[in-house]
C-alpha positions as CSV (number, residue, x, y, z in Angstrom):
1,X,103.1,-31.5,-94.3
2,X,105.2,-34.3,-94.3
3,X,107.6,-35.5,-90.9
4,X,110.2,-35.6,-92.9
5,X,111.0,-35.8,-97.2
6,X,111.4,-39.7,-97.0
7,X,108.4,-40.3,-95.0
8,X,105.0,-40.8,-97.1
9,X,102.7,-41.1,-94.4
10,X,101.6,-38.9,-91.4
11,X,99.7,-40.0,-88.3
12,X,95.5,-40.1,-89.3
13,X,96.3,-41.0,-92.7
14,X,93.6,-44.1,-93.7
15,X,95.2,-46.0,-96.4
16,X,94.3,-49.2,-98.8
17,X,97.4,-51.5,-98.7
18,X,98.3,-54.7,-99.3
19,X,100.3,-57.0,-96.5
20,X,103.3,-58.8,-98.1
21,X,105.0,-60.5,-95.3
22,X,104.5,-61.1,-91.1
23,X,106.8,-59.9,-89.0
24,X,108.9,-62.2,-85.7
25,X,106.0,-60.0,-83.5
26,X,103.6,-61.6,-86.2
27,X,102.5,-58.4,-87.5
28,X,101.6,-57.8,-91.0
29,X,104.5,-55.7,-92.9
30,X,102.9,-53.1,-95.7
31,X,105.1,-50.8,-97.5
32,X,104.1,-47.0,-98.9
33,X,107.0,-46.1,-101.5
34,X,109.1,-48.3,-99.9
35,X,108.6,-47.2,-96.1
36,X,107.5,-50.2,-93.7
37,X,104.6,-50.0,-92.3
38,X,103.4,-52.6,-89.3
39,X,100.0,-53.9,-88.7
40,X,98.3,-56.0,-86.1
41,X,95.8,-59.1,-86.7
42,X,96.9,-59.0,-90.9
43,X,99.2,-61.7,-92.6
44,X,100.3,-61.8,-96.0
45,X,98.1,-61.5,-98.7
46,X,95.3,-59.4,-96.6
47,X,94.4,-56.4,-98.4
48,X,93.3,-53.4,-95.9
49,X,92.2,-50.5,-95.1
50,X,94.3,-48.9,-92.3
51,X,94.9,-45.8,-89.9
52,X,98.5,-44.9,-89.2
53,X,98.5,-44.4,-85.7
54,X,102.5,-44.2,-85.2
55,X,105.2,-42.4,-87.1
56,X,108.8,-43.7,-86.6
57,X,111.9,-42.6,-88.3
58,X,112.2,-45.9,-90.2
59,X,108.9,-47.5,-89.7
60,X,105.0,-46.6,-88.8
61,X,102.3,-48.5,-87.3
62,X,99.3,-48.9,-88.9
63,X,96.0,-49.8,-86.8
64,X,93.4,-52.5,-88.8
65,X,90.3,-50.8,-89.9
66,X,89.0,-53.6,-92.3
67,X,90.0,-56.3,-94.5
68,X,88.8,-55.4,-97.8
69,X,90.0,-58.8,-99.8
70,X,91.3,-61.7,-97.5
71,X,94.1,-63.6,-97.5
72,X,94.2,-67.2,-99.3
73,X,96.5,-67.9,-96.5
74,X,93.6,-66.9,-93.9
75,X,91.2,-69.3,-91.5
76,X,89.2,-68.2,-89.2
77,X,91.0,-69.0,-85.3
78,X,90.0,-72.4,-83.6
79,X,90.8,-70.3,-80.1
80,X,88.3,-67.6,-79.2
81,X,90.5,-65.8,-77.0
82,X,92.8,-65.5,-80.3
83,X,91.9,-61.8,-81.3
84,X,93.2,-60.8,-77.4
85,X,95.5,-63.3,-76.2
86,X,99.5,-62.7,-76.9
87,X,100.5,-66.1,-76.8
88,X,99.3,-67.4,-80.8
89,X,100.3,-64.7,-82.9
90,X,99.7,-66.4,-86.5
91,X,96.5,-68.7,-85.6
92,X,94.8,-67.1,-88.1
93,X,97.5,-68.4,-90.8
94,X,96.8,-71.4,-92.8
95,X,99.2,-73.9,-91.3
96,X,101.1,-75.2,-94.4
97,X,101.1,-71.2,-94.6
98,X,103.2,-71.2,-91.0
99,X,105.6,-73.8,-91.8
100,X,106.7,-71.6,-94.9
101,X,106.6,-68.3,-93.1
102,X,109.1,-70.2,-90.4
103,X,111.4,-71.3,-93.0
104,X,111.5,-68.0,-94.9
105,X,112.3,-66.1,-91.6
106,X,115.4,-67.9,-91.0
107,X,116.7,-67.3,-94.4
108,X,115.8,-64.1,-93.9
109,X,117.4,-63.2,-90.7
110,X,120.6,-65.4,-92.2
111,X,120.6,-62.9,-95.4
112,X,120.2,-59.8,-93.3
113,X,122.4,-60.5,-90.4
114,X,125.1,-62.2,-91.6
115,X,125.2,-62.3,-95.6
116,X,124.5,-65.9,-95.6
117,X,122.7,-67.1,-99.0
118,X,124.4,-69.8,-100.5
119,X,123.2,-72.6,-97.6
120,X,120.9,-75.6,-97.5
121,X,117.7,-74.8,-95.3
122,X,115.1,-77.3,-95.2
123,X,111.2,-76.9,-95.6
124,X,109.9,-76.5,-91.8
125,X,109.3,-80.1,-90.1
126,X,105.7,-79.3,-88.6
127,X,102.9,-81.5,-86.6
128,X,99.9,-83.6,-87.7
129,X,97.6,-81.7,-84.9
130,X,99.2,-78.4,-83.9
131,X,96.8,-78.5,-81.0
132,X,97.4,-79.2,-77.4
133,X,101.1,-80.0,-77.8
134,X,102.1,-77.5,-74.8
135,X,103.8,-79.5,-71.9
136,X,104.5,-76.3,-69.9
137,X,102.1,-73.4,-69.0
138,X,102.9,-70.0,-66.7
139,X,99.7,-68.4,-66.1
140,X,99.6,-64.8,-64.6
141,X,96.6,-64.6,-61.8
142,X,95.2,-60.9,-61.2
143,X,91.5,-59.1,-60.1
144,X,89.8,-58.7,-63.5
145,X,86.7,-56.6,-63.3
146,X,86.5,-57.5,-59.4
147,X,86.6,-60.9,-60.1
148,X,89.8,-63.4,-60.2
149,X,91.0,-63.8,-63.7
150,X,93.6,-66.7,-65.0
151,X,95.2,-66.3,-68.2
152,X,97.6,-65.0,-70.6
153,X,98.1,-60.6,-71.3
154,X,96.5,-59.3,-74.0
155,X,99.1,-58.4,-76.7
156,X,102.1,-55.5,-76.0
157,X,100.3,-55.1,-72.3
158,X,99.7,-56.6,-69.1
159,X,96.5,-56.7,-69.7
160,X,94.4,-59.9,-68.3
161,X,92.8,-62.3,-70.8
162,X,90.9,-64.5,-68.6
163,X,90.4,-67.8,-70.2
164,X,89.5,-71.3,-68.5
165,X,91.1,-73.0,-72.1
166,X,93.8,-72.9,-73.8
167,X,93.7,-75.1,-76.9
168,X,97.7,-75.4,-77.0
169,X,97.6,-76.5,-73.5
170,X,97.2,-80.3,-72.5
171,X,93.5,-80.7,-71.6
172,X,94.5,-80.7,-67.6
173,X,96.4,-77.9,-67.3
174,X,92.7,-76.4,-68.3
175,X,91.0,-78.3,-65.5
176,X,93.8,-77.1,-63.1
177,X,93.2,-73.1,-63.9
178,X,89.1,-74.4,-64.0
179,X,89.7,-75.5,-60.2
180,X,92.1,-73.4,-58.7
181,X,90.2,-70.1,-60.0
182,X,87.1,-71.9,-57.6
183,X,89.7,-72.2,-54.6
184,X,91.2,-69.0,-54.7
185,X,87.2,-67.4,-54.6
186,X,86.1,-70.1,-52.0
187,X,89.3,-69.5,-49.3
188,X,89.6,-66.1,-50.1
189,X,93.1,-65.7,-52.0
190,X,94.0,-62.7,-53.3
191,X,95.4,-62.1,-56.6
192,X,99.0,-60.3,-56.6
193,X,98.1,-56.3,-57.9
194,X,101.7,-55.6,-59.6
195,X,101.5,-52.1,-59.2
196,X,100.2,-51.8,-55.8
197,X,102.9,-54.7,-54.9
198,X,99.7,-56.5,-52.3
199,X,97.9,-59.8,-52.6
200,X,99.4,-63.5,-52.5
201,X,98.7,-65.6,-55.6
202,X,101.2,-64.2,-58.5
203,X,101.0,-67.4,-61.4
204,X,99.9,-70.5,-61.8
205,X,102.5,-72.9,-63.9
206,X,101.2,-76.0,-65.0
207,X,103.7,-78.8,-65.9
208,X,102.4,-82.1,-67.9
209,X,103.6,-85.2,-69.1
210,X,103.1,-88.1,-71.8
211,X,101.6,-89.6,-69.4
212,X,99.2,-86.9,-68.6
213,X,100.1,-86.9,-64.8
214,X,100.4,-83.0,-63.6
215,X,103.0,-80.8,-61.5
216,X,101.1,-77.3,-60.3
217,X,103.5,-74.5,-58.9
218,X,101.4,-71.8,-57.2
219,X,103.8,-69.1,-57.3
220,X,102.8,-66.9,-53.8
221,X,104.5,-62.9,-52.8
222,X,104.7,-64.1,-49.4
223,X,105.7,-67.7,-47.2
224,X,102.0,-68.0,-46.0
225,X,99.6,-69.8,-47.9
226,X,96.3,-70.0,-46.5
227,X,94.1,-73.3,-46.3
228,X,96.7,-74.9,-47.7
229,X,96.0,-78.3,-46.6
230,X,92.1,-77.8,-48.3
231,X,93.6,-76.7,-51.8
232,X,95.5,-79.7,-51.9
233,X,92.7,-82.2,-51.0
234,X,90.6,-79.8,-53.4
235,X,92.9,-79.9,-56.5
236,X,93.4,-83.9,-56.2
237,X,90.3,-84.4,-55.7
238,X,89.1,-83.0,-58.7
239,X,92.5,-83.8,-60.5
240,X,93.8,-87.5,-59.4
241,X,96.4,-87.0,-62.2
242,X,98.1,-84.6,-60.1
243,X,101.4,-85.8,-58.8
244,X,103.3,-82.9,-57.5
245,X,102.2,-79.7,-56.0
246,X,104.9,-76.8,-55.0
247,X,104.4,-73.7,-54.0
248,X,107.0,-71.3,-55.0
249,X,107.7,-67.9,-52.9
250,X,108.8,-65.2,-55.0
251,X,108.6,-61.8,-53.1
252,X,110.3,-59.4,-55.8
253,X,108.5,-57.1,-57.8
254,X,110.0,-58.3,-61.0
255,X,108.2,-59.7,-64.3
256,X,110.7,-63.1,-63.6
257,X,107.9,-65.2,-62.7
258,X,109.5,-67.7,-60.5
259,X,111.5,-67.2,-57.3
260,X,114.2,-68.9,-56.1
261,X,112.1,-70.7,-53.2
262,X,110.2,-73.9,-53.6
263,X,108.1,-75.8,-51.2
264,X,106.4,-79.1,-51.8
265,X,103.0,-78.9,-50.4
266,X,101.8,-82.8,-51.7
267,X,103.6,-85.2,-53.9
268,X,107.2,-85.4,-55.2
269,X,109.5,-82.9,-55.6
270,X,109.5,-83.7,-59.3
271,X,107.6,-84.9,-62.4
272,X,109.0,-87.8,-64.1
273,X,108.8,-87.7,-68.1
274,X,110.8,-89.7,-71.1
275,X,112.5,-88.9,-74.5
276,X,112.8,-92.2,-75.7
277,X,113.6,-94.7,-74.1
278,X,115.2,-92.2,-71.4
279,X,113.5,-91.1,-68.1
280,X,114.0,-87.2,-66.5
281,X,113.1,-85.5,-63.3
282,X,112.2,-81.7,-64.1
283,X,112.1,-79.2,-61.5
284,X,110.0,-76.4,-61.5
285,X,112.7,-74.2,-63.0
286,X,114.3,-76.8,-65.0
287,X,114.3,-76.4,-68.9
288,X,112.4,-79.2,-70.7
289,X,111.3,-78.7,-74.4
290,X,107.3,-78.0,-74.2
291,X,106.5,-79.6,-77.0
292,X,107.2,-83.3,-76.3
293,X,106.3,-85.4,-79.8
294,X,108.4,-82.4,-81.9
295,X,111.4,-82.8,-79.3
296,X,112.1,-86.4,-80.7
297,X,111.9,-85.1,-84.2
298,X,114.0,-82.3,-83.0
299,X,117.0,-85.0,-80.7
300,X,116.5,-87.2,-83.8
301,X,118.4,-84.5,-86.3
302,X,121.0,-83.4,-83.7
303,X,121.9,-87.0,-83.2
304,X,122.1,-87.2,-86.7
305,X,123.7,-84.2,-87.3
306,X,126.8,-85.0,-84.9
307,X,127.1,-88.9,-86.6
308,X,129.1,-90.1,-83.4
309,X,130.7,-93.3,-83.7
310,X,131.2,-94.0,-80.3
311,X,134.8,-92.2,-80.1
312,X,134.2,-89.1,-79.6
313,X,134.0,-86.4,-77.1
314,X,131.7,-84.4,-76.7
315,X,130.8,-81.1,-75.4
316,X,126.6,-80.0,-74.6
317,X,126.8,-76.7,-74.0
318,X,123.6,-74.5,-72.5
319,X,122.6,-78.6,-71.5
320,X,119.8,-77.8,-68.8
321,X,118.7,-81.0,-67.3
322,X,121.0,-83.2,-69.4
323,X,118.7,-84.5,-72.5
324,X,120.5,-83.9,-75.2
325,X,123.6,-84.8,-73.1
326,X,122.5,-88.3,-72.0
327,X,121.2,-88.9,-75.9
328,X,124.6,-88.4,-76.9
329,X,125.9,-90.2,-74.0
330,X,124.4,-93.4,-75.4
331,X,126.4,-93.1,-78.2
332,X,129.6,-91.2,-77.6
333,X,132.7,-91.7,-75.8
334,X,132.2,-89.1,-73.1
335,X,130.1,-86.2,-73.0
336,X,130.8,-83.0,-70.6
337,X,127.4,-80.6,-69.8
338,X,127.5,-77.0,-68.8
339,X,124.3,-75.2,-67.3
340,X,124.3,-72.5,-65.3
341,X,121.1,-73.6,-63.5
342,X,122.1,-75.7,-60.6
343,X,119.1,-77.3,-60.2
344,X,118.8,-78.2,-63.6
345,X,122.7,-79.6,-62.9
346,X,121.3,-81.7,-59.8
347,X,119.0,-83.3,-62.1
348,X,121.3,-84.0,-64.9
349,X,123.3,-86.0,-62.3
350,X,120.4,-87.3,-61.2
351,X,119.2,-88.7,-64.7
352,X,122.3,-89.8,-65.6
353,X,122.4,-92.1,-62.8
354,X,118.7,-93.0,-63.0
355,X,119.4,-94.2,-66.6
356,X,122.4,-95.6,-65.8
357,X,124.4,-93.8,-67.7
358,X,128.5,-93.3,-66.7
359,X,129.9,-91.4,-69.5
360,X,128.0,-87.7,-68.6
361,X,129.9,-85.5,-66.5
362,X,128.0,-82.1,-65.6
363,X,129.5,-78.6,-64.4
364,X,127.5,-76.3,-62.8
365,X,128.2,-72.2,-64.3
366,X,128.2,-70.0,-67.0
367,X,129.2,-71.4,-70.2
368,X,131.5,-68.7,-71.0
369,X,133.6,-69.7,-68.0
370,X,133.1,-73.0,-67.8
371,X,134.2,-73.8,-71.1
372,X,136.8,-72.0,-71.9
373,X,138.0,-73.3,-68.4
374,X,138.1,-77.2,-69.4
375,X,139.5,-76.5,-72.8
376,X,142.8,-74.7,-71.0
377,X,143.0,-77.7,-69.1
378,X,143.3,-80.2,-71.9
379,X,139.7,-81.3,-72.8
380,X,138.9,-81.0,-76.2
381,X,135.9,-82.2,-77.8
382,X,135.3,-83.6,-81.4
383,X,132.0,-82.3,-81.6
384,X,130.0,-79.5,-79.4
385,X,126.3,-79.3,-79.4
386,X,124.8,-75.8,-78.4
387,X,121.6,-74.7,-77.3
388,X,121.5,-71.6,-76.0
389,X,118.7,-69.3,-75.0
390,X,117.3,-66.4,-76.9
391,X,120.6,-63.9,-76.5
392,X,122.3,-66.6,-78.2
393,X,126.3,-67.6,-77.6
394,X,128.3,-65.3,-75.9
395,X,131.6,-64.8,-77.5
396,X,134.1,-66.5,-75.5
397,X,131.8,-69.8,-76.0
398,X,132.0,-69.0,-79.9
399,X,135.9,-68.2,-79.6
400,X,137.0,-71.3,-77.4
401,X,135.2,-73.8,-80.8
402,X,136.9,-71.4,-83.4
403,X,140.5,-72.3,-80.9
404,X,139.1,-76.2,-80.1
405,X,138.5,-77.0,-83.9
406,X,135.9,-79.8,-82.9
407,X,135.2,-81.3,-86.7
408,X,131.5,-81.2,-86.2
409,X,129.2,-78.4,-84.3
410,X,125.8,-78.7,-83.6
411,X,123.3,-75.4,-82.9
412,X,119.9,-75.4,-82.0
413,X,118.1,-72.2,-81.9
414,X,115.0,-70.5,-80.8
415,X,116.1,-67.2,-82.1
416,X,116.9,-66.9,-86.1
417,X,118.6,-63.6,-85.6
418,X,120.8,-64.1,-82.8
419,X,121.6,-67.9,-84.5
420,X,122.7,-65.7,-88.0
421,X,124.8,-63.7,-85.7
422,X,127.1,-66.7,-84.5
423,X,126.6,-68.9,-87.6
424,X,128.5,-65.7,-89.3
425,X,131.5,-65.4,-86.1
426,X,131.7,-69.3,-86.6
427,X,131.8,-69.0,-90.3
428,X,134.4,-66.3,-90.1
429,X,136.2,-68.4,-87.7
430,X,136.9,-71.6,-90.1
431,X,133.7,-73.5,-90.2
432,X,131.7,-74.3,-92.7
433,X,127.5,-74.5,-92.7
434,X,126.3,-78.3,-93.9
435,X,122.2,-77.7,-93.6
436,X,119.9,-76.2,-91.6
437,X,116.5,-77.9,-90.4
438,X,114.4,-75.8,-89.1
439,X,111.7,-77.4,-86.8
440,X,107.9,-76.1,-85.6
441,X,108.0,-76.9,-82.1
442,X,105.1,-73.8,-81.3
443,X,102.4,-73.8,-84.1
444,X,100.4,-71.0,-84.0
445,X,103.0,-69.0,-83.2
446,X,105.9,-66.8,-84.8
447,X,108.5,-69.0,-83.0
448,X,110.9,-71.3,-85.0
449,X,113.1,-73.7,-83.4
450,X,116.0,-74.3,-85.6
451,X,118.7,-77.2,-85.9
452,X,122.3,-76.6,-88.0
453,X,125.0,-79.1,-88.7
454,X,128.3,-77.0,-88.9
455,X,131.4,-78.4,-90.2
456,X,135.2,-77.6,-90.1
457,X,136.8,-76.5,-93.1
């Protein structure tokens, strides 16, 4: 018997379907008479065999028995933690095939969310090597098997993958896990147990450069960190490139990974990197784009998409450690950044003045008080560039540009369905969408960073 009249499969049921699309989890989608059905490791074009293992009200889950006719979309992984690992959903995808899945999600998400159709969106701007583009790694650290594991969780767990590569990684971020896994067994550390809330050595982020030099933040439950003189004559040893080491206390049980404590153990406080012809310091909690050749292709469009003349004002709102801020700087009348990380304000100022650069004026809060705030006290801007996080904008940052009227907005997005949400509150509002670009700054993945020129009406 049936759950209900409208649902055509039961739990146990083994079916032969076909996948026609991935999902943002980067699960296959299968429909039976028009009821969604999910699937792990499948992407469009698979045909399977499958066992529904999950009855929802609106959608199932089917579990991958076999592929009985592959994809023409399909390659076989280059990573061999692929099948495990959560952090490259779609490796297995052709990657023309990804560029076109990313481009078709955003007009999707723009059609379903907010009726948007009748709008310009570019084919995907990918890379020539999707391959160790990664700038930026957090690496969980637990006892795997009674032995020390570094890695990633397995997919929809916390589950330990222990890995000693990572093939979207730069290179030394692999020798740093290589070497540090060797330390921890050698001076006895003991990986953080997150249900028992005992051991020291919680994650292991791994920050790189262009230039390949190398920040490592140990992040520890407790102040004390053994031999730690030995581990830093250890690591540098083995890695020269290293320039910074920090150890970072975080004593909450909490899946945040870092804590609001940092302590420099050798080095600088900082790792120096360039977007252009532009220098930045970035802290361990600052936010820099990981993917450092697509973030020029990605600055390049907003630049152009805001065509400042050198007049205008300009708001960068979400601005982290000021790089889109100082871009515009260089060729705006005066730009005004709002973060609500303060570090990441500290070294806005910093690289402002670093680059010599006058024109930048940074405000430490949240954007929906900040803003609003500067606007009632006479500061209007002629174009506002936003780059929010996932949640997207909040609405009183959405409702102070529908009262400002800037001519010109610019959004970049890392979520297609919170961006249709405020595209459609902005559209309502008076403005009107140009084009949307959207940008592949995490092959292998079902991320899509997206850029949108938005103009008033």
């Amino acid at each position: 018997m049936k759950l209900e009249n409208q649902i055509p499969v039961n739990n146990n049921d083994i079916l032969e379907i076909e996948i026609t699309d991935v999902n943002f989890k980067g699960q296959g989608i299968a429909k039976k008479d028009g009821f969604v059905i999910f699937v792990d490791n499948t992407i469009t074009g698979d045909y399977v065999e499958i066992e529904i293992i999950q009855v929802k009200k609106k959608y199932s889950v089917g579990r991958l028995r076999k592929i009985i006719k592959e994809s023409t979309l399909r390659i076989k992984p280059e990573c061999k933690y692929f099948e495990k690992c959560g952090g490259c959903q779609i490796m297995n995808m052709d990657y023309k095939a990804q560029l076109v899945y990313k481009k078709q999600r955003v007009i999707n998400e723009l059609k379903k969310v907010a009726g948007i159709e009748d709008v310009l969106v570019h084919d995907t701007l990918g890379m020539e090597k999707p391959f160790r583009y990664r700038n930026k790694g957090s690496f969980p650290v637990a006892r795997l098997n009674g032995d020390i594991a570094i890695g990633a969780y397995e997919i929809g767990t916390h589950k330990m993958v222990d890995f000693d590569t990572c093939i979207i990684q730069n290179e030394k971020a692999d020798k740093v896990i290589q070497v540090f896994k060797i330390l921890m067994k050698l001076f006895k550390l003991e990986p953080y147990n997150e249900i028992t809330n005992k051991g020291l050595v919680k994650h292991l982020m791994i920050r790189t450069n262009k230039q390949n030099e190398v920040m490592v933040i140990i992040v520890t439950s407790r102040e004390k960190l053994p031999n730690k003189n030995e581990i830093v004559k250890k690591l540098i040893e083995e890695i020269p490139q290293i320039k910074s080491i920090i150890q970072n206390i975080n004593k909450n049980q909490t899946n945040v990974i870092l804590g609001n404590k940092n302590k420099v153990i050798y080095g600088e406080e900082t790792l120096k990197d360039t977007i252009f012809d532009l220098e930045f310091s970035i802290s361990p909690h600052s936010f820099f784009q990981v993917n450092s050749l697509q973030t020029e292709v990605l600055y390049s469009k907003a630049l152009e998409y805001a065509q400042l003349t050198g007049e205008e004002t300009v708001f960068d709102i979400y601005c982290g450690i000021g790089t889109i801020s100082l871009l515009l700087a260089k060729k705006a009348k005066m730009v005004y950044g709002i973060e609500i990380v303060e570090q990441a304000i500290i070294n806005a100022r910093e690289n402002a003045e670093k680059n010599n650069i006058q024109n930048a004026v940074f405000y430490t809060g949240k954007a929906e008080d900040i803003f609003p705030k500067l606007y009632k006290q006479g500061i209007k801007a002629d174009v506002v560039v936003i780059d929010p996080p996932r949640k997207g904008c909040e609405k009183e940052v959405l409702n102070t540009i529908i009262n400002m009227k800037p001519e010109k907005v610019v959004y970049v997005s890392c979520n297609p369905t919170t961006l249709a949400r405020d595209l459609k509150i902005l559209s309502d509002g008076g403005y009107e969408i140009g084009e949307i670009q959207p940008i592949d700054m995490f092959p292998n993945s079902t991320h899509v960073e997206t850029i949108i020129m938005i103009n008033m009406c």
